[in-house]
C-alpha positions as CSV (number, residue, x, y, z in Angstrom):
1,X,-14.5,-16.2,-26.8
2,X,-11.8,-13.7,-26.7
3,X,-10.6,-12.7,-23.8
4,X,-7.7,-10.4,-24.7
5,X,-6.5,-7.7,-27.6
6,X,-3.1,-9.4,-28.4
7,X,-0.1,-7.1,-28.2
8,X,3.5,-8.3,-29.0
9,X,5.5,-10.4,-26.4
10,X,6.3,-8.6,-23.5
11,X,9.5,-8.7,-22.1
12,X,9.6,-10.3,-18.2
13,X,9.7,-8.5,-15.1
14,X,12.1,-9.3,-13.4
15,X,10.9,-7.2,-9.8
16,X,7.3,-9.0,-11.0
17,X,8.7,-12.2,-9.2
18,X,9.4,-10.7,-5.5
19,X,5.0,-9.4,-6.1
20,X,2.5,-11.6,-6.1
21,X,-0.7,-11.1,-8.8
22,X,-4.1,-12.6,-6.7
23,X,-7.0,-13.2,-10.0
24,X,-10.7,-13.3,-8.8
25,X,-13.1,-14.9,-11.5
26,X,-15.7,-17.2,-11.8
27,X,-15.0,-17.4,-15.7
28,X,-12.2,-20.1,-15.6
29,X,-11.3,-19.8,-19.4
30,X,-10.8,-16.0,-18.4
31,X,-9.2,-17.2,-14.8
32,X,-6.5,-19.4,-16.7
33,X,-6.2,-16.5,-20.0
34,X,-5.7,-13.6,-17.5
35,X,-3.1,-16.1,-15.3
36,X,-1.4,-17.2,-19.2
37,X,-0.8,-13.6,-20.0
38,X,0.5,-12.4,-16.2
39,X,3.0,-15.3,-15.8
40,X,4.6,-14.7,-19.3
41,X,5.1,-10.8,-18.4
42,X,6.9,-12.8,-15.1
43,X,4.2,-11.9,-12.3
44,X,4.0,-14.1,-9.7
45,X,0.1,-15.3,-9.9
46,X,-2.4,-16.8,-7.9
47,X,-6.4,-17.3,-9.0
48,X,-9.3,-18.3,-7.4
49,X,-12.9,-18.7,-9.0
50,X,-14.8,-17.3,-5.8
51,X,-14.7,-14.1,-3.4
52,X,-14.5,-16.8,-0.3
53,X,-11.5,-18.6,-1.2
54,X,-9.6,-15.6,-2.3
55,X,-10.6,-14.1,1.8
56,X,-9.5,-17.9,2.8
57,X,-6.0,-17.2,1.8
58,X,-3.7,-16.1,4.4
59,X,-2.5,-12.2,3.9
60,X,1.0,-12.0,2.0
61,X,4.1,-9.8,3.5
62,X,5.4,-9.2,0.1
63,X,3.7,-6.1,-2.4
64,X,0.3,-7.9,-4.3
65,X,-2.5,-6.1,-6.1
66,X,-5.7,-7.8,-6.8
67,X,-7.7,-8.6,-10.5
68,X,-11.1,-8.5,-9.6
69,X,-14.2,-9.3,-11.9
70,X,-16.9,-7.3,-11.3
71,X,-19.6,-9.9,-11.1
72,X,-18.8,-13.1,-8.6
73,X,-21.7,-15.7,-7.9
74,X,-21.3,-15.4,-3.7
75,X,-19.9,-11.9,-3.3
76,X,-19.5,-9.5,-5.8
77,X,-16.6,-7.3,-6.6
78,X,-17.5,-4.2,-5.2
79,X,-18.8,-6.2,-1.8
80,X,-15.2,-7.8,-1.6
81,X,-13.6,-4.6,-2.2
82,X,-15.8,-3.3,0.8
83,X,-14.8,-6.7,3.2
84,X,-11.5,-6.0,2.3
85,X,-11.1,-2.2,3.4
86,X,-13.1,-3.5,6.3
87,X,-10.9,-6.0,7.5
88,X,-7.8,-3.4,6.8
89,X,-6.9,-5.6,3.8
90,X,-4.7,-2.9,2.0
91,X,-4.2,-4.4,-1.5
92,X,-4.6,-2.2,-4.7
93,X,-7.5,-3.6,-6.9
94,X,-8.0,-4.0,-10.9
95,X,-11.2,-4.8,-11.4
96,X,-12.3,-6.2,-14.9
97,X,-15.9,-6.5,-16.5
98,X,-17.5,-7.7,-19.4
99,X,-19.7,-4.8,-19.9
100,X,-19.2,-1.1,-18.9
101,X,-21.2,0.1,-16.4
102,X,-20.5,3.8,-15.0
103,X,-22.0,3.8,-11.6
104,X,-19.7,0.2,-10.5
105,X,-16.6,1.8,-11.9
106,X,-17.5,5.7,-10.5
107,X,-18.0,3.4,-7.1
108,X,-14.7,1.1,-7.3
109,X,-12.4,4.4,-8.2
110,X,-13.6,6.0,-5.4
111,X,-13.0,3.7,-2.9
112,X,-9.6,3.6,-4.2
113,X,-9.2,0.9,-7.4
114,X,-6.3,1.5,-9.4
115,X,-8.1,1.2,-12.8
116,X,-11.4,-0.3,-14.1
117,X,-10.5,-2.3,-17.7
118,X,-13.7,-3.8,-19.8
119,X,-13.4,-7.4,-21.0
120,X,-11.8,-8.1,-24.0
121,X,-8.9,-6.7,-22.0
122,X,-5.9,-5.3,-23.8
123,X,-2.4,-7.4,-22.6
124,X,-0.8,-4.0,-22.6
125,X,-3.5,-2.3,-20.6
126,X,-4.0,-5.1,-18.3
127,X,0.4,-5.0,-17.5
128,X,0.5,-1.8,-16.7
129,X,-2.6,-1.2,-14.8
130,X,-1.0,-4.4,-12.5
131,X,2.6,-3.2,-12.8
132,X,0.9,0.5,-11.2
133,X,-0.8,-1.5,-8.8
134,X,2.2,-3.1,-7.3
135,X,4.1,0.0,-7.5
136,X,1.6,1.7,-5.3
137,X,1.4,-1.5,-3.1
138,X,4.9,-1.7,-2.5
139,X,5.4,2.0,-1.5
140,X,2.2,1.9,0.9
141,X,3.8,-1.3,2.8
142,X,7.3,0.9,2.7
143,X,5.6,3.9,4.2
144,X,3.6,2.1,6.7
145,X,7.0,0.6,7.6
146,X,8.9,3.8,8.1
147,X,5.9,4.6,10.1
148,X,6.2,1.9,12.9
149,X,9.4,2.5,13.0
150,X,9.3,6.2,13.6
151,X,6.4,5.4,16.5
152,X,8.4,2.4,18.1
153,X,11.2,5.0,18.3
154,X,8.9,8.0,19.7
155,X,7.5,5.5,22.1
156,X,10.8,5.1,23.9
157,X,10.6,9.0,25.3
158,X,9.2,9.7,27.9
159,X,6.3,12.8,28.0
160,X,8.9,15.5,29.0
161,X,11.2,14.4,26.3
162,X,8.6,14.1,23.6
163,X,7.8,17.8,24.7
164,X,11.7,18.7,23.9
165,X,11.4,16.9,21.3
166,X,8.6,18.7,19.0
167,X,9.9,22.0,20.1
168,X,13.7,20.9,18.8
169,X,11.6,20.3,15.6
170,X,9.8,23.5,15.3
171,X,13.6,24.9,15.5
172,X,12.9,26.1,19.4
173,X,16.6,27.1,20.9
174,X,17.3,25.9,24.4
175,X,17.1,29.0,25.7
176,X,13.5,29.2,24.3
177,X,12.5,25.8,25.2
178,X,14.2,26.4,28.8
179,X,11.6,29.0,28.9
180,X,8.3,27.1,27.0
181,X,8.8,24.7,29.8
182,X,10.2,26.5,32.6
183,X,13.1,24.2,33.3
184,X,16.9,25.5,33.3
185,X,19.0,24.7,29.6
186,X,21.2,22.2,31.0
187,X,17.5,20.4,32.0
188,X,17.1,20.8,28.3
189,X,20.4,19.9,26.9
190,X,19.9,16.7,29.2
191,X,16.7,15.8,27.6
192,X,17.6,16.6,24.0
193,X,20.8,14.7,24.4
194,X,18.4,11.8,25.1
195,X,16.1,12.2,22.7
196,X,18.5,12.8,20.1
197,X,20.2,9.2,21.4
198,X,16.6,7.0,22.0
199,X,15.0,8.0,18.6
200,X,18.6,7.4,16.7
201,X,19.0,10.6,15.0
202,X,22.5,12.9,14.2
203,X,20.7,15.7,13.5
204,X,17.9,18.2,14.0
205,X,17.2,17.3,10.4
206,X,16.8,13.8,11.0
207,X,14.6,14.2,13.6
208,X,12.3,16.6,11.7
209,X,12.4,13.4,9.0
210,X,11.5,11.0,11.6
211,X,8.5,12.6,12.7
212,X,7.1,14.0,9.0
213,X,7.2,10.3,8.6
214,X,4.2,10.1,11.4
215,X,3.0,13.3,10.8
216,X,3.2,14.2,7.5
């Protein structure tokens, strides 16, 4: 049977190698095809031929996207797609299928799949529906970085600092946050000195950064 639409060689990726590529199929001619195909493009590639190994498998710190086929003899794909937001397991998914079928894909996109692609799979399609997964999986581990970092650092004020702080952000003078919080401006000064010191920050602009990273 064939499993894929051949395109010409693709060249390798070489930021493919720092991802990893986790395959999910009971189908081990299409397990070892989809696996051929990923590791010539230079992904990184692990498979597994049921939804209970792949959740045996210890979570990765470096960006990974999942291939998923739809249909699994233990759990199927939309069930591990559900276990995994569940558990907070926040990898982006490609699912694959052998035969279309509008109400699993409509419920796969919707809980957040990066694309739906029907058996025989197109090489090309298949690349860069991974290479988009990774992409989003790698700036979703970088934003949820900047995030604990920007928290860690707001956790070090104390509650009348945080209050300086926010109104500093929303471009309060000291005179006006003197009066927001009835305290003198060298009370003020003193806090925003440390606030400006414990979150790390040279700038009003930087600390507007800092929290838009928490707060959007």
């Amino acid at each position: 049977m064939q499993h894929f639409r051949q395109v010409p060689d693709f060249p390798m990726n070489s930021a493919s190698t720092a991802s990893s590529v986790l395959i999910v199929d009971d189908d081990e001619d299409v397990l070892r095809a989809l696996e051929r195909v990923l590791r010539q493009a230079g992904f990184a590639v692990e498979t597994f031929t049921s939804a209970s190994a792949f959740l045996k498998r210890p979570i990765s710190d470096r960006p990974s996207c999942l291939i998923l086929d739809l249909k699994l003899p233990d759990v199927d794909g939309l069930q591990l797609q559900e276990a995994m937001s569940q558990a907070n397991i926040q990898m982006p998914i490609v699912f694959v299928s052998g035969r279309s079928d509008v109400a699993s894909t409509a419920s796969a996109m919707r809980f957040g799949a990066v694309d739906f692609l029907e058996k025989p799979v197109d090489e090309a399609v298949l690349i860069e529906a991974v290479s988009r997964a990774l992409d989003r999986d790698t700036t979703s581990r970088l934003r949820r970085s900047q995030m604990a970092g920007a928290r860690e650092k707001l956790a070090r004020l104390t509650p009348r600092e945080l209050e300086v702080c926010r109104l500093v952000a929303r471009g309060y003078l000291n005179k006006q946050i003197a009066d927001e919080l009835g305290v003198s401006q060298q009370t003020v000064k003193i806090h925003r000195g440390r606030v400006m010191h414990k979150l790390e920050v040279g700038s009003v602009a930087d600390l507007v950064r800092l929290l838009s990273v928490i707060e959007g």
